[in-house]
C-alpha positions in Angstrom: -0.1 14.5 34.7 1.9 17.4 32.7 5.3 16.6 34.5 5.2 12.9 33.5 7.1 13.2 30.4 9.2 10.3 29.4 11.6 11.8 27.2 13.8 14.6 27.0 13.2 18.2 27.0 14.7 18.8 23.4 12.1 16.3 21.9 9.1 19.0 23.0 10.6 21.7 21.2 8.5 23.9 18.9 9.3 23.4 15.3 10.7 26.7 13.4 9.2 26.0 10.8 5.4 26.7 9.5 4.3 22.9 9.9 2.3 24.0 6.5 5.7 24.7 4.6 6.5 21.2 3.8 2.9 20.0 2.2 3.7 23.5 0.4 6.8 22.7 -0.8 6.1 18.8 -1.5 3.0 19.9 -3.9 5.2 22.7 -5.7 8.1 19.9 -6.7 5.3 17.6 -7.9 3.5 20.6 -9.9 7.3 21.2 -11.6 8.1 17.5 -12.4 4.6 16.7 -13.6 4.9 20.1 -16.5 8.6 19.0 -17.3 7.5 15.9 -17.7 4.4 16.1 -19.6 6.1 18.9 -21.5 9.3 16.3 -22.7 6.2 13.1 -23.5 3.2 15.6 -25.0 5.9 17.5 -27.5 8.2 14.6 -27.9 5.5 12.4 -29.1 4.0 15.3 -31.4 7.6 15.9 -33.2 8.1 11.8 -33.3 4.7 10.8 -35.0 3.8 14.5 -36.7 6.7 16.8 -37.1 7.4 20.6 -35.0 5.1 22.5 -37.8 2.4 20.4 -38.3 -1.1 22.3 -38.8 -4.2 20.2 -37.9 -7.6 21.5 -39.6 -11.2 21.9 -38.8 -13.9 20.6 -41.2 -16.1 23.0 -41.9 -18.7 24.3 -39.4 -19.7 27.8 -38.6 -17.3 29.2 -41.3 -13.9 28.7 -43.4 -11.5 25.9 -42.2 -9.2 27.0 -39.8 -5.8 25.6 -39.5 -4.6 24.8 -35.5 -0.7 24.6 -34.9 -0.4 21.1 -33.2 2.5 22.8 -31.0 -0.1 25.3 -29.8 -2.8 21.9 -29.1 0.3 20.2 -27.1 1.0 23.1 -25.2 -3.4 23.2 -24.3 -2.8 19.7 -23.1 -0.2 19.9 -21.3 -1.4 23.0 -19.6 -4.9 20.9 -19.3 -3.3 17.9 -17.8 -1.5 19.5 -15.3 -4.6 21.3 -14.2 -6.8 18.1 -14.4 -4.0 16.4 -11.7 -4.6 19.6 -9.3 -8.2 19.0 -9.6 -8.3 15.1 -8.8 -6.2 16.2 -5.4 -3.3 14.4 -6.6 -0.8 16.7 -5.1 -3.2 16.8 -1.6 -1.0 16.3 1.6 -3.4 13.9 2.8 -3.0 12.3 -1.1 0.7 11.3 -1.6 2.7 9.2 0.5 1.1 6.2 1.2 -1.6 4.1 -0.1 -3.1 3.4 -3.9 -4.6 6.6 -4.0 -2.3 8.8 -5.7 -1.5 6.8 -8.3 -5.3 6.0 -8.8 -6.6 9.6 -8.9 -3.3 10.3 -11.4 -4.6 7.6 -13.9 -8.6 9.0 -13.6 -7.3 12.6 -13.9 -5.1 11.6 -17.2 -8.0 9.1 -18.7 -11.1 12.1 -18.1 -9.0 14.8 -19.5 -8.2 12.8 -22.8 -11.8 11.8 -22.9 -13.1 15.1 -22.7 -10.2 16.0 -25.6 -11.7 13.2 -27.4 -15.5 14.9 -26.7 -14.3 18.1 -27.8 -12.6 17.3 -30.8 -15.7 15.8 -32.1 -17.9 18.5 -31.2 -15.7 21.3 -32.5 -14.5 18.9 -35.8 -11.1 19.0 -35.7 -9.4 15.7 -36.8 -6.7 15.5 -34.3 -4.1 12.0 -35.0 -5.3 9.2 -33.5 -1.7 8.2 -33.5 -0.9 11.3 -31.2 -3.8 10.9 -28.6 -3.2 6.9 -28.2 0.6 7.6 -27.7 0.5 10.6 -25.7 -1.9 9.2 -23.1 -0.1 6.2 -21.9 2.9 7.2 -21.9 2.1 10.2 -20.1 0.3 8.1 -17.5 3.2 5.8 -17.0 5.9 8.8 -17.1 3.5 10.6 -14.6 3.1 7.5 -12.4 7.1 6.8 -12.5 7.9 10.0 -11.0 5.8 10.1 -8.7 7.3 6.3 -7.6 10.4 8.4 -7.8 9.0 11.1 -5.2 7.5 8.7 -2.6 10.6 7.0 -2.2 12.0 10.2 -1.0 9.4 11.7 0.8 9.9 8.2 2.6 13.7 8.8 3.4 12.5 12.1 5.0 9.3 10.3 6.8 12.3 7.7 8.4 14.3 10.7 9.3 11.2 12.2 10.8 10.9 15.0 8.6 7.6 16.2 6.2 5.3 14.5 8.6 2.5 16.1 10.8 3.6 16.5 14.1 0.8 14.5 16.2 -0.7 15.0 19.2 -2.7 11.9 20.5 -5.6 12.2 23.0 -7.6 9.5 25.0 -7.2 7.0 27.0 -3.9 5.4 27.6 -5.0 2.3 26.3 -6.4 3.7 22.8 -3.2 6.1 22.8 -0.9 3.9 23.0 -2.8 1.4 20.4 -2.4 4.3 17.9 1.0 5.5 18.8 2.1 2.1 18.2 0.7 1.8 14.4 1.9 5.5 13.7 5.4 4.6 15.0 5.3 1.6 13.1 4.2 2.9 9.9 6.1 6.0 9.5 5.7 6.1 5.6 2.2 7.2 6.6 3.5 10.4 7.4 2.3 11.1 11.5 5.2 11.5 14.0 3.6 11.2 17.0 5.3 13.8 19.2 2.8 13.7 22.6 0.0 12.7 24.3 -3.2 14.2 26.7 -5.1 11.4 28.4 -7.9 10.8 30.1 -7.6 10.7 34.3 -6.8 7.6 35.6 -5.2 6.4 32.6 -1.6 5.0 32.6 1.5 6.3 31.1 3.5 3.0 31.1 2.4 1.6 27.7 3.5 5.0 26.4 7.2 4.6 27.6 7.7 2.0 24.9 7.7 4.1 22.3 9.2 7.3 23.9 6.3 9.5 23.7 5.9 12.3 26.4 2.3 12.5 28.1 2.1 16.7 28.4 -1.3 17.0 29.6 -4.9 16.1 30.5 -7.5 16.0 28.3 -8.1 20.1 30.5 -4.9 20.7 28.4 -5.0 20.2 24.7 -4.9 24.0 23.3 -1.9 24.2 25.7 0.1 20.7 24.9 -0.4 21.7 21.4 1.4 24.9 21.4 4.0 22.9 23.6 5.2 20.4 21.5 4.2 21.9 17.9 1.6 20.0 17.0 -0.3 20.7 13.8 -2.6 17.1 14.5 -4.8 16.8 17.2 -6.2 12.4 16.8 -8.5 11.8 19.4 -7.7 8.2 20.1 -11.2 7.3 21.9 -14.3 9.4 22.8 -15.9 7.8 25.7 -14.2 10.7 28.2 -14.8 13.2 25.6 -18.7 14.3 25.0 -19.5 16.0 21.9 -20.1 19.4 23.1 -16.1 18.9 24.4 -14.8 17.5 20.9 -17.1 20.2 19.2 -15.0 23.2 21.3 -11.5 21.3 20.7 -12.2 21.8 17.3 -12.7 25.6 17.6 -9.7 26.0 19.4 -7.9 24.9 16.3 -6.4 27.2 14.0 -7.8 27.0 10.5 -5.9 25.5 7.2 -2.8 25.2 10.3 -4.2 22.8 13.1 -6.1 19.7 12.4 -8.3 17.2 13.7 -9.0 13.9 12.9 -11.1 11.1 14.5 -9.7 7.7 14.9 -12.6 5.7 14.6 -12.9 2.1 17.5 -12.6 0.0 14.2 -9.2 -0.8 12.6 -8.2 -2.9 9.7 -10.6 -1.3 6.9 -9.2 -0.6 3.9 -9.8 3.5 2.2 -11.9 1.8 -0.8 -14.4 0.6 1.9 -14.7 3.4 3.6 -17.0 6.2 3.0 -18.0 9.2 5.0 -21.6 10.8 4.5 -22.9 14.0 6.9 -26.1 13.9 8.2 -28.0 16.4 10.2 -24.7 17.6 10.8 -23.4 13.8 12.3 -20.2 12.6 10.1 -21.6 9.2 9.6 -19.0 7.1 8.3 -20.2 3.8 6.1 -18.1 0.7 6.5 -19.2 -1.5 3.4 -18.8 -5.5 4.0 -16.5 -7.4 1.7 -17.8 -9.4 -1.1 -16.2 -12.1 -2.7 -18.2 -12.7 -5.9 -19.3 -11.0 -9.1 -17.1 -8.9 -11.7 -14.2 -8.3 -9.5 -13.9 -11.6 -8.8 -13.5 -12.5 -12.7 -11.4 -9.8 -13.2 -8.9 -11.2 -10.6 -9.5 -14.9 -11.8 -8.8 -13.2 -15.7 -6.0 -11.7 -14.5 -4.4 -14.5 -12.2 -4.7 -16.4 -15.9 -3.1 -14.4 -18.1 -0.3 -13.5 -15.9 0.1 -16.7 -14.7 0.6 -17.8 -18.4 2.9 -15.5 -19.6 4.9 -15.9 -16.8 4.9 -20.2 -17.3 5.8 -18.8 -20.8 8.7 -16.7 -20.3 10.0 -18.1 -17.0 9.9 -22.1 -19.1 13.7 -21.7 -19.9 13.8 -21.1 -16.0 11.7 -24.2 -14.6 14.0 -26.8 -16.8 16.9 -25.1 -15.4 15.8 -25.3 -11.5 14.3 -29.1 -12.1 17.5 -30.0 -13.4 19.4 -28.4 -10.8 16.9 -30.2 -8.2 17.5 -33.8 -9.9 21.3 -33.6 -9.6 21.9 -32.1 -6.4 20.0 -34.9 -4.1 18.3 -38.0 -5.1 14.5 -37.7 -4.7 11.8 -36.1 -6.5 12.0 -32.5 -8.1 8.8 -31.3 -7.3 7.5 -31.3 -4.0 3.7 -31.7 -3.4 2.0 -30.6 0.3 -1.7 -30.7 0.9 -2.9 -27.7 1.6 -6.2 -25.9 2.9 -7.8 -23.9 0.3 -10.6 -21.3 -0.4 -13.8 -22.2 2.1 -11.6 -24.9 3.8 -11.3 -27.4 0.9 -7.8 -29.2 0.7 -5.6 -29.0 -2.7 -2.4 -30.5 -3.8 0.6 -26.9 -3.6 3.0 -27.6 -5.5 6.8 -26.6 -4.9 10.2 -27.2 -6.2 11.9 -30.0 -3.6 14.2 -27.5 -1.3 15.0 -30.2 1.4 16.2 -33.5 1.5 13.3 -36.4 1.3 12.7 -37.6 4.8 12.2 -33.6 5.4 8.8 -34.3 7.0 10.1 -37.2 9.3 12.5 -35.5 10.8 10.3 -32.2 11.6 9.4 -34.4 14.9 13.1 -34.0 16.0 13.7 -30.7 14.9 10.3 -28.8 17.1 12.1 -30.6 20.2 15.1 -27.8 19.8 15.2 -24.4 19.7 14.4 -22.7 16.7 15.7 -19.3 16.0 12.8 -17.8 13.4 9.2 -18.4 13.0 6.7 -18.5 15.1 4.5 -20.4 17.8 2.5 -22.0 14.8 4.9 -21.4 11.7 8.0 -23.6 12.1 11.0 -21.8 10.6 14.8 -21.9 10.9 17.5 -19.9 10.0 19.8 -22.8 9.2 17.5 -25.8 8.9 19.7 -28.8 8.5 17.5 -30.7 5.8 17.5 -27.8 3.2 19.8 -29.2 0.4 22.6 -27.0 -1.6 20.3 -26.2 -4.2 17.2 -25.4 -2.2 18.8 -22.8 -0.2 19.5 -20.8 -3.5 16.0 -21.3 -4.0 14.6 -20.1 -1.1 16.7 -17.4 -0.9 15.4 -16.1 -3.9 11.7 -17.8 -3.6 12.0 -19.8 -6.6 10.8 -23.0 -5.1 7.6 -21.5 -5.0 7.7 -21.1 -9.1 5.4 -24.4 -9.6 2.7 -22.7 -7.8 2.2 -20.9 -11.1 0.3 -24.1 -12.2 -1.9 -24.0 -9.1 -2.9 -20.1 -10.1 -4.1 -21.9 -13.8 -5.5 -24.9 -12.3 -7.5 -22.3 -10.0 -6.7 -23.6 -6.5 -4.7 -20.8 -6.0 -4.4 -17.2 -7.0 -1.9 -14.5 -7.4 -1.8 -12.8 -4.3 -4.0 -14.0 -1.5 -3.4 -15.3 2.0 -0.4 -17.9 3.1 -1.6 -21.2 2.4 -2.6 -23.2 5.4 -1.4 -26.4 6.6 -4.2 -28.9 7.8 -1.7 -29.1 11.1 -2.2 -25.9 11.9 -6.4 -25.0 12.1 -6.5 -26.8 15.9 -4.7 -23.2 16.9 -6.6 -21.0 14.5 -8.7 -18.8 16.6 -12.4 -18.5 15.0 -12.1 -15.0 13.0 -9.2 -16.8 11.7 -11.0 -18.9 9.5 -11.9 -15.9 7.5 -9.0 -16.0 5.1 -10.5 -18.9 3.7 -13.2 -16.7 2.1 -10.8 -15.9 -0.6 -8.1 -18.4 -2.4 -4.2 -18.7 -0.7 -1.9 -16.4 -3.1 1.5 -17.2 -4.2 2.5 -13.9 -2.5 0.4 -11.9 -0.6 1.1 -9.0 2.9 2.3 -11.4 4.8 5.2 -12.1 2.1 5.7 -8.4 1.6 6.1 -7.5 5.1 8.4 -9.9 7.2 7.8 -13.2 6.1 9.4 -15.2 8.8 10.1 -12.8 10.9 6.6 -11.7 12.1 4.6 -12.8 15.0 2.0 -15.4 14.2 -0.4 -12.4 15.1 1.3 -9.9 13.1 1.0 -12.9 10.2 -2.7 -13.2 11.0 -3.2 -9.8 11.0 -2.2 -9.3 7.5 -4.1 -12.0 5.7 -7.4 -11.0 7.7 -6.2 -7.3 6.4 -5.9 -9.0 2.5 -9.2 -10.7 2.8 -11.5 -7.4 4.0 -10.0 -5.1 1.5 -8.4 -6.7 -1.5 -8.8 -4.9 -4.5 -7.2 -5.5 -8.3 -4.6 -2.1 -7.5 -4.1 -3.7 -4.1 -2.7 -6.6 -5.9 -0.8 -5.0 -8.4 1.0 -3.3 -5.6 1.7 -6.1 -3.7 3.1 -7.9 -7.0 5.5 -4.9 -7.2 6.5 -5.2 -3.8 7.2 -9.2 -3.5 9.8 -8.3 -6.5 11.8 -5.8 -3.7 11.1 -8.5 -1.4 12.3 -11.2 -2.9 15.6 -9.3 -3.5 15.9 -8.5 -0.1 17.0 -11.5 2.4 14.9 -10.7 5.2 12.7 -13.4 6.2 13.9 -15.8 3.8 14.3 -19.0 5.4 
C-alpha cells in the first residue's frame, strides 16, 4: 500500500521547521498587540476622562487614607487583562482561527476581570471613576475583538497558502478518509492541511486521488508515515479496524506537546456549543445535546430580530422610497412583489420583495426550465442572465436589495433575521424527509446558505447548510453571519 502515492515526491517532504514554532509565534504576536493595545485604550481613556496625575483614594479602613496613582491602577489592569486573556485560552492554537470561540472567550475574559476589579474595589474601599471602568471596558473589548478580526484575516492568507496549519495525517478507511480529507481541503481556514493517509486493508485509494493526497501506509505504518511526511496530527477517520488496545498504543507512540491525536467522531454537522466531552472510568464520553427551539434564547433572537429590524426600517426609509420609485418608473407593474412562501413548522406566509423582473415573470418560468440554465440547481432555478430581470432589478439583485421589504416580514414575525432559505410550496415534493427539519426554526433574510455560495452551491451543499443553521444556531452564530452577508453582498458571487 506504501508505494501508492498519488502525488509527487516533493509534497512528502519533512518540514524544517518545528511544526510547534508557528502556534509559538502566532500566540506571541497576539500577546504584543493585545498589551499595545490595551496599553493605547486603558491610559488613553485615564488621561481623556481623569488627567496623567490623578490620585484616587481609599476611605478609611485598617488605617490612614492612602492615595493610589491612577497611572499605577491602569498599568495593574492592563497587566491583569492581558493575563485574564491567557487564562481563558484565547491565544490557544486550537482557539484562534476559526469559529466564535475566540472572540467569545475574549469578551468573558474582559467582562470577569472588570467584575472582579469592581469586587475588589468595594472590598478594599477605593472609589475608582465609574466614568473610567464603563469606558475602559468596552472599548477595550471592541479594540481587542478588532485586532484580533485583523489577525484571523491573515492567519487565513497563510492557511490558503498552506502555511501555520497542522500538517495531518488521516487514518481509516478509505471511505471515512476521504469524507474528512474532503472537508479539511474545503475548509482550509480551519487550519489542517491534510498531507497523507494510512488506511485500513482492502480499502481504496481512488477517492483519495481527487484531492491529491498520497496514501503512505497501512494502518501497521503510522509511527513511520508520520515521520515521513511531517505530520504533527494523527485523525483517525473511523475505528471499526482499529480496537482500543491499538488506538491506546498509537497514542504512546506520539511525542508529547509535538504530535497529536484527535478523534473524528461518525457524527458530523454538530456545532462546538453542543458539544461536550465528559471522562468516565477513563472512556472520553462525548455528550451531543439536542437542539431546542423554545424558551429564553428564543426571545432573545425574536427581541433582537425586532430591534434590529427597526432601526434598520428606520435608517434604511430614505432607501426603500428611493428603490420603490426606481421600481415604478423602470417597468409598469407593481413595486413590491409578494410570493407565498413556507414558513416555520410548514405554515405558508406572504415574503415580500421589491419587483426585480418584469410581471408575467412567473408565466414564463414554464418556458425558461425547458432550456438550459447555467446556475442553480436541480431544485433552485437560477440564471445568470435571466431574460425577465428588468434594468432596475438587476442592480438590485446584485446588491440584494430586493430582499429589503423582508424587513417587514422579520416585524410581522413570519420571518427572522438569519434563518434558513425560505421555501417555495413547489419545491417540498423533492425534499427528502430530514429535510423538513429547517422548518423547526423561521426562514431568515440571510442565513449559511447566503454566506456561502448562494447560487452556486449544489442543492445538497444548500441543504446541508440550513440543516447545519437549524441544529446549532446560536445569538453569536447570527451576529457572525450578519457580518458576513455584508462581505457577501459586496461580493458578486452567486448573485443572480
Amino acid at each position: 500500500m506504501a508505494d501508492q502515492v498519488l502525488v509527487g515526491a516533493e509534497s512528502l517532504a519533512p518540514s524544517t521547521r518545528n511544526a510547534g514554532d508557528w502556534r509559538k509565534g502566532y500566540a506571541l504576536r497576539l500577546l504584543i498587540t493585545d498589551a499595545l493595545a490595551l496599553i493605547w485604550v486603558v491610559f488613553g481613556v485615564q488621561i481623556l476622562w481623569l488627567g496623567l496625575d490623578t490620585r484616587v483614594s481609599t476611605r478609611e479602613q485598617f488605617g490612614p487614607h492612602t492615595n493610589i496613582s491612577y497611572s499605577l491602577i491602569s498599568l495593574l489592569i492592563v497587566v491583569l487583562w492581558v493575563a485574564a486573556l491567557g487564562l481563558f485560552d484565547t491565544r490557544s492554537a486550537r482557539t484562534i482561527g476559526t469559529g466564535s470561540a475566540e472572540y467569545t472567550r475574549v469578551v468573558n475574559a474582559s467582562f470577569r476581570l472588570f467584575g472582579l476589579i469592581a469586587i475588589a474595589a468595594f472590598l478594599l474601599k477605593i472609589d475608582l471613576a465609574r466614568g473610567y471602568i464603563l469606558i475602559a471596558l468596552p472599548v477595550g473589548t471592541l479594540v481587542l475583538l478588532a485586532i484580533r478580526w485583523m489577525w484571523r484575516q491573515w492567519l487565513h492568507v497563510q492557511r490558503e497558502l498552506g502555511a501555520y496549519s497542522s500538517r495531518v495525517l488521516l487514518v481509516g478507511s478509505g471511505a471515512s478518509v476521504a469524507q474528512t480529507a474532503n472537508e479539511l481541503i474545503n475548509q482550509p481556514d480551519a487550519g489542517y492541511r491534510v498531507v497523507g493517509a494510512c488506511l485500513s486493508p482492502g480499502s481504496s485509494a481512488a477517492p483519495l486521488s481527487e484531492h491529491a493526497v498520497p496514501v503512505v501506509g497501512t494502518l501497521d505504518d503510522v509511527a513511520g508515515a508520520m515521520a515521513s511526511v511531517a505530520a504533527d496530527t494523527l485523525i483517525i477517520t473511523s475505528s471499526d479496524e482499529l480496537p482500543n488496545d491499538r488506538v491506546r498504543r498509537i497514542s504512546w507512540g506520539l511525542q508529547p506537546g509535538r504530535q497529536h491525536l484527535v478523534v473524528a467522531p461518525s457524527i458530523i454537522d454538530v456545532g462546538g456549543p453542543r458539544i461536550h466531552t465528559r471522562p468516565v472510568a477513563g472512556l472520553p464520553l462525548m455528550h451531543v445535546e439536542t437542539p431546542r427551539y423554545e424558551g429564553a434564547k428564543l426571545a432573545a433572537k425574536r427581541a433582537f430580530d425586532l430591534v434590529l429590524a427597526g432601526v434598520l426600517v428606520l435608517v434604511l426609509s430614505p432607501a426603500l422610497l428611493a428603490i420603490a420609485l426606481a421600481v415604478r418608473v423602470d417597468s409598469r407593474g407593481t413595486i413590491l412583489f409578494k410570493q407565498e412562501r413556507i414558513g416555520l413548522n410548514g405554515r405558508t406566509f406572504r415574503m415580500l420583495k421589491f419587483r426585480s423582473m418584469v410581471p408575467d415573470a412567473e408565466a414564463r418560468l414554464a418556458t425558461l426550465r425547458g432550456e438550459a440554465h447555467d446556475k442553480g440547481n436541480v431544485v433552485l432555478f437560477k440564471m445568470k442572465n435571466d431574460p425577465r430581470i428588468t434594468r432596475v432589478g438587476r442592480v438590485l439583485r446584485r446588491y440584494s436589495l430586493d430582499e429589503l421589504p423582508q424587513l417587514f416580514n422579520v416585524l410581522g414575525g413570519s420571518m427572522s433575521l438569519v434563518g434558513p432559505r425560505p421555501s417555495l410550496e413547489r419545491e417540498l415534493t423533492q425534499y427528502e424527509e430530514h429535510t423538513h427539519r429547517r422548518f423547526l426554526v423561521k426562514p431568515g433574510i440571510t442565513g449559511l446558505w447566503q454566506v456561502s455560495g448562494r447560487s452556486n452551491l449544489t442543492w445538497e451543499e444548500s441543504v446541508r447548510l440550513d440543516l447545519y443553521y437549524v441544529e446549532n444556531w446560536s445569538m453569536t452564530g447570527d451576529l457572525t453571519i450578519l457580518w458576513r452577508t455584508v462581505k457577501a453582498v459586496f461580493g458578486r458571487d452567486g448573485a443572480y
